[in-house]
C-alpha positions in Angstrom: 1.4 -9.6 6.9 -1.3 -9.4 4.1 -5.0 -10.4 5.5 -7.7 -11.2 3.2 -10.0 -8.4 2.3 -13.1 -11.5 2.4 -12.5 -11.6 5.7 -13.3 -8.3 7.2 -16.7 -6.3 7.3 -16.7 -2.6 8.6 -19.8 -1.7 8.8 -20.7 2.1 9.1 -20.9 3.4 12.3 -23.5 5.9 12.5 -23.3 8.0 15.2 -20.6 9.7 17.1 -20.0 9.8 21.0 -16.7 10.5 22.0 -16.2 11.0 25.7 -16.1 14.5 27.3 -12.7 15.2 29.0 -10.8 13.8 26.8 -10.5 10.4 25.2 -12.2 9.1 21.8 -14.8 7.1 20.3 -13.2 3.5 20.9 -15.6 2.3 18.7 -13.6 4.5 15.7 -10.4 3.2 16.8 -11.5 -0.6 15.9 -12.8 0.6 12.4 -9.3 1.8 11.6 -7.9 -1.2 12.9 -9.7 -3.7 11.0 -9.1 -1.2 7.8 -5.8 -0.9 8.1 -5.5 -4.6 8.5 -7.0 -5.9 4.7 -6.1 -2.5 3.1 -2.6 -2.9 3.4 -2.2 -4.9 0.1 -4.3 -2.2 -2.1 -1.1 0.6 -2.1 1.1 -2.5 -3.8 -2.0 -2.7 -6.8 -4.2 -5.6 -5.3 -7.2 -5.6 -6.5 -9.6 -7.1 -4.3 -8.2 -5.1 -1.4 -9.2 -1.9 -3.5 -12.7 -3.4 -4.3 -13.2 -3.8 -0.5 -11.8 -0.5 -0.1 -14.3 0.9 -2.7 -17.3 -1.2 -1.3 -16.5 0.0 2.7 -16.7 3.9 1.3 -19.4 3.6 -0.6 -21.6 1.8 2.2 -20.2 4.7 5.0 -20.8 7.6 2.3 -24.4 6.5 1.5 -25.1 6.5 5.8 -23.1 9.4 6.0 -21.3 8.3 9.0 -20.4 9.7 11.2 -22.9 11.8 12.8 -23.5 13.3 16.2 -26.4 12.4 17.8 -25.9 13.8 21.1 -24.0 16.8 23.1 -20.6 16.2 24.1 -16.9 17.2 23.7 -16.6 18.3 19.9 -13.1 18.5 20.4 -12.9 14.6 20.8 -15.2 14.2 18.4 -13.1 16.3 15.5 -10.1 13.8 16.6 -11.9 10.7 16.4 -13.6 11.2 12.7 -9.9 13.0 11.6 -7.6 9.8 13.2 -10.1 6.6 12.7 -11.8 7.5 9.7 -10.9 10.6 7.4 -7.1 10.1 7.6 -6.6 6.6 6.7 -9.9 6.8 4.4 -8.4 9.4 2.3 -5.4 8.2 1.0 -7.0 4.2 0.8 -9.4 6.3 -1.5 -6.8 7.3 -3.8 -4.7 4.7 -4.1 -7.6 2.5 -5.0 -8.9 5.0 -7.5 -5.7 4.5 -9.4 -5.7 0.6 -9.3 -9.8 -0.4 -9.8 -12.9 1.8 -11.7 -15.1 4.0 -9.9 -18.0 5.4 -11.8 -18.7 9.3 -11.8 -21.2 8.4 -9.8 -19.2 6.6 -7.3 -16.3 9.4 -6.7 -19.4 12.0 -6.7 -20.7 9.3 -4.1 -17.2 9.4 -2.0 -16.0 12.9 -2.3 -18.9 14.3 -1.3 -19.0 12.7 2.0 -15.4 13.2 2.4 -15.9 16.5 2.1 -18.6 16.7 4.6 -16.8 14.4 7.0 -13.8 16.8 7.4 -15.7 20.0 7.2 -17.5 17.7 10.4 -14.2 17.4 12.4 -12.5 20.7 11.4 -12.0 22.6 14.4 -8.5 23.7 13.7 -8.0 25.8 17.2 -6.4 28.7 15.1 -7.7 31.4 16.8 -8.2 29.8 20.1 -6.1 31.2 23.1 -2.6 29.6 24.2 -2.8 27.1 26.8 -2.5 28.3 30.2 1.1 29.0 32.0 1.8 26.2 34.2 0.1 23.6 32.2 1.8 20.6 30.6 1.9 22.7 27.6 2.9 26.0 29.1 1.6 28.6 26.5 2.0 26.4 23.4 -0.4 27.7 20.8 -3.6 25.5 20.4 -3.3 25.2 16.9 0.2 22.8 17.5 -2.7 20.6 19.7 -3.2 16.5 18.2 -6.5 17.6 17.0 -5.5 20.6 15.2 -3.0 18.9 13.4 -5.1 16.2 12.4 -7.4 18.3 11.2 -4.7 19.8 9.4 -3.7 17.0 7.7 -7.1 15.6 6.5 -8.0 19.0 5.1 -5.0 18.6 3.4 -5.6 15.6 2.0 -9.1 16.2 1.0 -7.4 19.3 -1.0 -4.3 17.1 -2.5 -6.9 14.8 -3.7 -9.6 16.4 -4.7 -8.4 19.3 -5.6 -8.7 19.0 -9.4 -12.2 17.5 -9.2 -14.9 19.3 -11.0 -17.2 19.8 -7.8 -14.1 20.1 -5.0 -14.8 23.9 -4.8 -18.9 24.2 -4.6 
């Protein structure tokens, strides 16, 4: 079911308070919600789903949301920005790139604060210690954790698509 871009308004959320323990930012998990729900039509070529695509990450990239403002569990934190916002971001990003104009000023705009918003949630538990024995996960390396691997795959992303950009490597 297509919804109407017109009809949704995702404001930036500013600042970042996942739970400690574990859980996320449910506040993150209704922003992707609501994206995913009037960006659907922009991967088929519609244009006023990539406009509101284009005007949602300009107006989080100029707040630069978003950011801790207290201490907590980073680990939730890197899983929250990674799931609600860099992952589906990202590839809305590109798709919409190839459909509508963005100036240079624009991209410079967006891939900048891509750029810091994964390097934000990057913790990719490479070098961290296997879990415990006798633990759910029984000494499976940290790395293969849900928010090393979505890490993974927005740094990934963020280096499929910007990766020939003039600026991707400064």
């Amino acid at each position: 079911m297509l919804f109407s871009p017109s009809r949704f308004k995702i404001n930036p959320v500013e600042s970042l308070d996942a739970p400690t323990g574990y859980g996320l930012d449910d506040r993150f998990d209704f922003v992707r919600k609501q994206f995913e729900k009037f960006s659907t039509p922009y991967g088929s070529g519609n244009k006023k789903s990539c406009e509101k695509v284009k005007g949602i990450l300009l107006n989080w990239a100029k707040a630069d949301a978003p950011k801790r403002t207290i201490q907590g569990d980073l680990w939730n934190d890197t899983l929250t920005i990674n799931l609600h916002i860099n992952n589906p971001m990202l590839p809305t990003y590109s798709f919409a790139r190839q459909v509508i104009d963005f100036s240079n000023k624009e991209e410079k705009i967006i891939e900048d604060w891509f750029k810091r918003s994964v390097k934000r949630g990057k913790h990719l538990m490479m070098y961290d210690s296997p879990y415990k024995e006798g633990t759910q996960t029984n000494n499976t390396p940290r790395r293969a954790h849900n928010h090393a691997l979505s890490s993974a795959i927005a740094h990934m992303q963020l280096g499929v698509i910007f990766l020939n950009s003039s600026n991707y490597w400064q």
